[in-house]
C-alpha positions in Angstrom: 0.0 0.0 0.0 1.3 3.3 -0.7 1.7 6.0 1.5 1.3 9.9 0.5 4.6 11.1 1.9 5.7 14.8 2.1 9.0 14.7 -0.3 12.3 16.6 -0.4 15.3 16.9 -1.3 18.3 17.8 1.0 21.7 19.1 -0.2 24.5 20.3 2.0 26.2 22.8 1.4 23.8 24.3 -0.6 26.0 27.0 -1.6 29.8 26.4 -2.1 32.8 25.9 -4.3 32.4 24.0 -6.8 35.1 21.5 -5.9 33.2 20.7 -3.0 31.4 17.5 -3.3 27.7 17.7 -2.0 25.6 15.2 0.1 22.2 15.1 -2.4 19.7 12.6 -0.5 16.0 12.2 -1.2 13.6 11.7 1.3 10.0 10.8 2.2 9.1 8.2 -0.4 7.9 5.0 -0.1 10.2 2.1 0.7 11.5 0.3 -2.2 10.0 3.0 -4.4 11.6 3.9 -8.0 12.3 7.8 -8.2 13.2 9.6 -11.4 16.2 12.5 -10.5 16.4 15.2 -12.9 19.1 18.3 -13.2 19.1 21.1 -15.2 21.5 24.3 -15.5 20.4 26.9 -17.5 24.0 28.3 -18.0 24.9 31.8 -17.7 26.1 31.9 -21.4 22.7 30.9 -22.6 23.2 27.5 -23.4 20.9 24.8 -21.5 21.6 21.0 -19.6 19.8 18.3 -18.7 20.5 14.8 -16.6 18.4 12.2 -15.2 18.1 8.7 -13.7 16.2 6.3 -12.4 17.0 5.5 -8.6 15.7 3.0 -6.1 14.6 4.1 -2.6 15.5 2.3 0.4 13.2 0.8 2.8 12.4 3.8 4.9 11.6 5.7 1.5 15.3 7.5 1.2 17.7 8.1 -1.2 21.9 9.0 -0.9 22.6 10.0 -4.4 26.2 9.4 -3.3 25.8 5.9 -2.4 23.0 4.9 -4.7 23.7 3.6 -8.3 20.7 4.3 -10.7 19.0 1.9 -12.4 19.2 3.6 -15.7 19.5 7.4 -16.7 22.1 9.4 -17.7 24.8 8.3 -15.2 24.8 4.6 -13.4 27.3 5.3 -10.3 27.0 6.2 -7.1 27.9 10.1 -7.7 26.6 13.0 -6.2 28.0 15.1 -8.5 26.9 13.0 -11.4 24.0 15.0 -12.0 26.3 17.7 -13.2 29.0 16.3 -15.0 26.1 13.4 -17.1 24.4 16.7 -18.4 23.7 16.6 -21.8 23.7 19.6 -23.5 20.3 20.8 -25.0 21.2 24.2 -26.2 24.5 25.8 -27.7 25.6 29.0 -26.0 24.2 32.2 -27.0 26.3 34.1 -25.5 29.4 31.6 -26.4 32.1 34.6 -24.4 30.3 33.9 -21.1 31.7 30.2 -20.9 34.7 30.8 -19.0 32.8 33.3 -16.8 33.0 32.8 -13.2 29.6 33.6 -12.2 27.8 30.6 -10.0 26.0 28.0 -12.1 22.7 27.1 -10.2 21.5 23.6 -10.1 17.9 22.7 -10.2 16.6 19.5 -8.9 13.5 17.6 -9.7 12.6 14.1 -7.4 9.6 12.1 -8.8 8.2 9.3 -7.0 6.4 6.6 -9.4 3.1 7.1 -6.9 2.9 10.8 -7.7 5.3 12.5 -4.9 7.4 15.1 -6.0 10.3 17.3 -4.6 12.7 20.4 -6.0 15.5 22.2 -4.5 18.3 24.0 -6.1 22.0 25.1 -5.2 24.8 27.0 -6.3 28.0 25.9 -7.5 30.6 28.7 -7.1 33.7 29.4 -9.0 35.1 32.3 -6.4 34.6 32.4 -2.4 33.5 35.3 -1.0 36.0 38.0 -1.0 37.7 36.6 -4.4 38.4 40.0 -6.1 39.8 40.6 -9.7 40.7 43.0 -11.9 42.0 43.7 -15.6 45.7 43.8 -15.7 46.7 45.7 -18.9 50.0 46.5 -17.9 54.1 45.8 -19.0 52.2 45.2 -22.0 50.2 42.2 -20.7 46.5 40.9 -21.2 45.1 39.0 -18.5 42.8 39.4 -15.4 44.0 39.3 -11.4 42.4 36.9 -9.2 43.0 37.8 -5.3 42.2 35.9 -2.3 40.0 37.9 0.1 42.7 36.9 3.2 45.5 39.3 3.9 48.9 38.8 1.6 51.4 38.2 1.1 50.0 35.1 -1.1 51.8 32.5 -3.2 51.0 33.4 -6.8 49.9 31.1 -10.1 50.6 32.0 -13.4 47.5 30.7 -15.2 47.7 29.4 -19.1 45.2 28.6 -21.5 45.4 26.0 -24.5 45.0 26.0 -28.5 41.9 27.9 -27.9 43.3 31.0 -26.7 41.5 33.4 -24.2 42.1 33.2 -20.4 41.1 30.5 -18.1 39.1 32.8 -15.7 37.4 29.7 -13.8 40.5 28.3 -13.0 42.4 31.5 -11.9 38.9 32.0 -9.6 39.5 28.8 -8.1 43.2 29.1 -7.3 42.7 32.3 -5.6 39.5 30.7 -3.5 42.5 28.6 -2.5 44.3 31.2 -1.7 46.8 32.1 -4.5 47.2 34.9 -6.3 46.4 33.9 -10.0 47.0 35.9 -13.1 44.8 34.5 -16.1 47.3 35.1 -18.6 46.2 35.7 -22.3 48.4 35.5 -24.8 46.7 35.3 -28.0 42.4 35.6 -28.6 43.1 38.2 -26.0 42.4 42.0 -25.5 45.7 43.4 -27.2 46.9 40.3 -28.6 46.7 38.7 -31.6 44.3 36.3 -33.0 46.5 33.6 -33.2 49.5 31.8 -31.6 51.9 32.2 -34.2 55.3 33.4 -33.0 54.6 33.8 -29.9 57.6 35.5 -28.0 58.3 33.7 -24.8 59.7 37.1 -23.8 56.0 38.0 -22.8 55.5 35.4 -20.3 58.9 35.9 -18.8 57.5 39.7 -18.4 54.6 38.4 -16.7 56.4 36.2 -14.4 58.8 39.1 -13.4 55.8 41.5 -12.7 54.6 38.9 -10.6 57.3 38.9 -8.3 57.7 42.7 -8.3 54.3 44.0 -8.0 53.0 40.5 -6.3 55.2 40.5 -3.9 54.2 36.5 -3.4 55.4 34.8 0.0 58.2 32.9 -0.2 58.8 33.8 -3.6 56.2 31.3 -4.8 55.6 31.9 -8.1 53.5 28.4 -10.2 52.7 27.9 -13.6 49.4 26.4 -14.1 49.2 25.1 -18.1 46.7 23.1 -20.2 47.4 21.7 -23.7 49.2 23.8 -25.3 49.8 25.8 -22.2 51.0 22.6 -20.7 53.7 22.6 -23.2 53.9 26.6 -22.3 54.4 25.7 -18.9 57.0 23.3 -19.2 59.1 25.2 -21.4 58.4 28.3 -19.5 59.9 26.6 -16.4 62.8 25.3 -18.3 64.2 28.3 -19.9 63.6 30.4 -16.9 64.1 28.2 -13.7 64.4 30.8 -11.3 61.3 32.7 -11.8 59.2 29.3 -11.9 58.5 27.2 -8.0 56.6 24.9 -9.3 54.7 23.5 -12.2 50.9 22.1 -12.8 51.0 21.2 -16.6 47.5 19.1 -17.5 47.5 16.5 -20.8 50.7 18.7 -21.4 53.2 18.1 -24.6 57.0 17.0 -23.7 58.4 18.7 -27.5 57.4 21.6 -28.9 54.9 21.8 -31.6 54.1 24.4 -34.5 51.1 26.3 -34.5 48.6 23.3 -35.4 44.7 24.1 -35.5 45.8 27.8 -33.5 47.6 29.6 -36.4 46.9 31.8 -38.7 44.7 30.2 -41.5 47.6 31.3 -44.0 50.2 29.9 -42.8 51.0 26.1 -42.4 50.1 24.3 -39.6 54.1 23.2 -38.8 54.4 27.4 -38.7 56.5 28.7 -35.6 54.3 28.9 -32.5 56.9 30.4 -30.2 60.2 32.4 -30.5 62.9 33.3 -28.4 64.9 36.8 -29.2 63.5 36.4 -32.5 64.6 33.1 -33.5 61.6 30.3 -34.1 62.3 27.3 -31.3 62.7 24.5 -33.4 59.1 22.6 -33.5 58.7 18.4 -33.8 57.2 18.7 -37.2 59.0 21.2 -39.2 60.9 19.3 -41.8 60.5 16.0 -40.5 60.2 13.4 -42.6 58.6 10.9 -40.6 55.7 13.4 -39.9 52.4 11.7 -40.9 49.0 14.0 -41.2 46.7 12.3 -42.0 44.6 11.3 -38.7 45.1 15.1 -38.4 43.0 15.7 -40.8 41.0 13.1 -41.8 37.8 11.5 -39.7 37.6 7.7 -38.3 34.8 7.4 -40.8 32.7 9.9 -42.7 30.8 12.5 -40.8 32.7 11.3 -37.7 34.4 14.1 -35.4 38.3 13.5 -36.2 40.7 12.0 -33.7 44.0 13.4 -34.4 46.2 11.8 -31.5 47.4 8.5 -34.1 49.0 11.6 -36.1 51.1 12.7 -33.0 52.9 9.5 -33.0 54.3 10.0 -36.4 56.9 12.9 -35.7 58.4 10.9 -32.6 59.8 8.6 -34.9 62.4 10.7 -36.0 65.3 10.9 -33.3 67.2 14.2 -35.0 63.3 16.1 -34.9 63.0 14.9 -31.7 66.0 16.0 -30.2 66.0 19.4 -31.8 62.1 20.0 -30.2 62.6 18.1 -26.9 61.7 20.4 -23.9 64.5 20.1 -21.6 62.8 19.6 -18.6 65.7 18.8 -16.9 66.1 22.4 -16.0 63.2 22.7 -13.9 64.3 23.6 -10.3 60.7 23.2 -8.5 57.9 20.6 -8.5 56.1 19.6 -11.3 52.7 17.9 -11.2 51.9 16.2 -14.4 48.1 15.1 -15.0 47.4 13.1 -18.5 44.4 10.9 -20.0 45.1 7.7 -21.2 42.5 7.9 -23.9 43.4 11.0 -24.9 42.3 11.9 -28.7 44.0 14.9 -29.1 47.2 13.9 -28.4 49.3 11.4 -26.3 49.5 13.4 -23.1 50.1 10.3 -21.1 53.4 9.3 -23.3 54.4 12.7 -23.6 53.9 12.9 -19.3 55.8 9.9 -19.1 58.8 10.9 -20.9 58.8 14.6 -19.2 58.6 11.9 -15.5 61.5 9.8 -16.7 63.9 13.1 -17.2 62.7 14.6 -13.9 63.0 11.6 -12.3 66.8 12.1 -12.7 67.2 15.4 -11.1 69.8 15.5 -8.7 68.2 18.4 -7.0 65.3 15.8 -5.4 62.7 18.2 -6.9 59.4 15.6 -6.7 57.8 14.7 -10.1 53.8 13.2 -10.3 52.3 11.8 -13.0 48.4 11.5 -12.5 47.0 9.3 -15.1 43.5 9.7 -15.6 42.5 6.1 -16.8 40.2 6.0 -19.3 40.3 10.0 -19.8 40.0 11.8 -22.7 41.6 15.5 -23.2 38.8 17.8 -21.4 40.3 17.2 -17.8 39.5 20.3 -15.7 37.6 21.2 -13.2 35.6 19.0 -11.0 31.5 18.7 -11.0 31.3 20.3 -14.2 29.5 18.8 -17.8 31.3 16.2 -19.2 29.6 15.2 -22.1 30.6 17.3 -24.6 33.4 14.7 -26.0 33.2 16.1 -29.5 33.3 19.8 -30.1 34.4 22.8 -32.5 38.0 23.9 -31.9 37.6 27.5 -30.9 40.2 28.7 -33.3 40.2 26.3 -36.7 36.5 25.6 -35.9 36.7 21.4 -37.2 35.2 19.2 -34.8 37.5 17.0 -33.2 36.9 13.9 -30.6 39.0 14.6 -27.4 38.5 11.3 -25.7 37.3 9.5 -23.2 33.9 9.5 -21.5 31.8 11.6 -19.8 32.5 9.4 -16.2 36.5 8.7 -17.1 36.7 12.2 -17.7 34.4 13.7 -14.2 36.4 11.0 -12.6 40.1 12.6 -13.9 38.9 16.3 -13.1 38.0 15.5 -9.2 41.1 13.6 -8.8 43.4 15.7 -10.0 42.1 18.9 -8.7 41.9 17.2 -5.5 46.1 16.3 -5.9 46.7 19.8 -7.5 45.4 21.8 -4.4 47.9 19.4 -2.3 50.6 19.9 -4.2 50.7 23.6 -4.7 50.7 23.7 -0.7 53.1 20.7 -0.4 55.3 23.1 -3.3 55.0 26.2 -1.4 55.9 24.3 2.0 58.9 23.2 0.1 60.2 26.6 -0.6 59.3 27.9 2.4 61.6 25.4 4.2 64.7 25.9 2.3 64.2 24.2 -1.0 63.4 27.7 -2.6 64.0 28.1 -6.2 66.4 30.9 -6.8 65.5 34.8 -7.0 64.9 35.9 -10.1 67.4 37.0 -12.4 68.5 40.4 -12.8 
């Protein structure tokens, strides 16, 4: 017989970070009772997302989404924060430049019982703690935006790098300084002021930024980290090699361990083995420039027809050639500080687990005793970022060239890598700051 229960839906917090995990249980159904969860984010760039599942109540009517798998739906784990990152999209963005905003994403929840009983609630997921301030920084000839705890300085600073796609990764820089960092989104092309594309790129800019963020920062102990993705994995890495002391530590995600030309991020009349970064004028050699062993074709050819392309296989080809490699090897072996290296194994842009590994096995041979981590997200495509975000979005446009491309993975593997890493990414900042703060300092900057 079934009872006419009052339902709802407790969340706690309600209203935090969104790298806090939350406790989503449903309550007052009937015992054994199949309830349909439902999610939906109506984005603040305009686009629209959607999950749901099917989920079995216990015997006193209840329901821990964290410790309940559903029966079917969009996710099939015990997740609380699956009804975020199984979203499907339902709507492109509108208002595509709000993406990387930092203003909160509200969730709504719908609980329906299969006898009638109903239940919403809502909460926020936030990208800065209160206090977070920011502002423009469009000075020493840089393009980015300041992210600043609200808790008294001095605070250890991150440099923070975006990939092929250009722009500034705001939500990231929000974050770091909810953790307490001082983080400079750093743009350096698709940025106010910059160009349009990555070609020759001077790495006399980011050296600039790095040395106004120990003058003007003022950062305690010194502690100055460069957090990359993709490409600005790469950046990272060879930031931190050619200028050691101004780098304490690096976070480089599904980074690259050679340099690469301008790919899908260049100027559309130039080739795509163009120079992506200089160094007092002169082009850094890149893996693909006349290399003979350098194979295309998954670069720019789909699986199958009308299939999203999956251009990793192509990345293989130029390591074949020891004298290309050589030339476009990041030496990493400069690094004086920590570096935390976070790959996926499925990765179908490019092999950022092989290219992790081999960055590991040269750090691992620092006599300096600088630590190296690999995190390997298993099963993980490309997209590893932040945690309780959508997932889904496997396949999308690249923001510059615009050619939909598969990054990898799935949806879970993907969730799974973001909250792991983040997780070992807040550790290891503090463990790296704790390091220089006990004597293992990287050196002053140079004058």
């Amino acid at each position: 017989m079934t009872r006419h229960l009052h339902a709802r839906i407790d969340i706690a917090p309600a209203d935090a970070l969104v790298d806090v995990p939350r406790e989503i249980t449903l309550r007052g159904f009937n015992g054994d009772e199949c309830v349909a969860l439902a999610a939906t984010l109506n984005h603040p760039d305009g686009s629209q997302w959607e999950s749901q599942a099917m989920l079995t109540a216990d015997a006193d009517g209840t329901v821990s989404v964290s410790a309940t798998a559903p029966v079917s739906g969009d996710w099939i784990v015990a997740d609380a924060t699956a009804p975020v990152w199984a979203m499907r999209r339902l709507r492109a963005p509108t208002r595509p430049a709000w993406s990387e905003g930092t203003a909160p994403l509200e969730i709504a929840l719908t609980a329906t019982g299969q006898y009638g009983a109903q239940a919403r609630a809502q909460y926020t997921l936030r990208f800065l703690a209160p206090g977070v301030t920011h502002r423009p920084v469009r000075e020493a000839g840089l393009s980015g935006t300041l992210y600043t705890p609200a808790s008294p300085g001095p605070h250890p600073a991150v440099l923070v790098l975006a990939g092929s796609g250009g722009g500034m990764h705001e939500q990231r820089a929000a974050l770091y300084a909810s953790h307490g960092y001082a983080a400079l989104a750093l743009g350096y092309f698709k940025a106010p002021g910059r160009p349009d594309h990555i070609d020759d790129t001077p790495l006399e800019y980011f050296e600039t930024a790095l040395r106004w963020m120990h003058d003007r920062l003022a950062p305690r102990h010194g502690f100055v980290a460069i957090s990359g993705v993709s490409r600005g994995g790469e950046l990272a890495l060879l930031l931190a090699s050619c200028f050691p002391a101004l780098v304490s530590a690096v976070v480089a995600y599904v980074p690259s361990a050679v340099v690469h030309g301008t790919l899908r991020a260049g100027h559309p009349d130039k080739p795509r083995d163009a120079t992506a970064w200089t160094w007092r004028g002169a082009p850094l050699p890149n893996v693909w420039r006349d290399n003979p062993d350098a194979d295309w074709h998954a670069f720019d050819h789909p699986p199958a027809p009308g299939q999203p392309v999956r251009q990793a296989a192509a990345f293989h080809t130029p390591l074949r050639n020891a004298v290309a490699m050589a030339r476009a090897r990041i030496p990493v072996e400069n690094i004086l500080g920590p570096v935390l290296l976070i790959s996926g194994t499925d990765d179908g842009f490019w092999p950022s687990t092989l290219y992790s590994e081999q960055v590991a096995d040269v750090l691992g041979q620092r006599k300096n005793g600088a630590p190296v981590e690999h995190v390997r997200g298993e099963g993980a495509g490309h997209a590893i970022g932040l945690p309780q975000l959508p997932a889904t979005l496997i396949a999308k446009p690249h923001p510059v060239a615009g050619l939909l491309l598969d990054g990898g993975g799935t949806a879970m593997a993907n969730a799974r890598a973001s909250a792991i890493s983040w997780a070992r990414v807040v550790n290891f900042l503090a463990d790296a700051e704790q390091r220089s703060a006990s004597g293992h300092a990287v050196g002053a900057p140079a004058s």
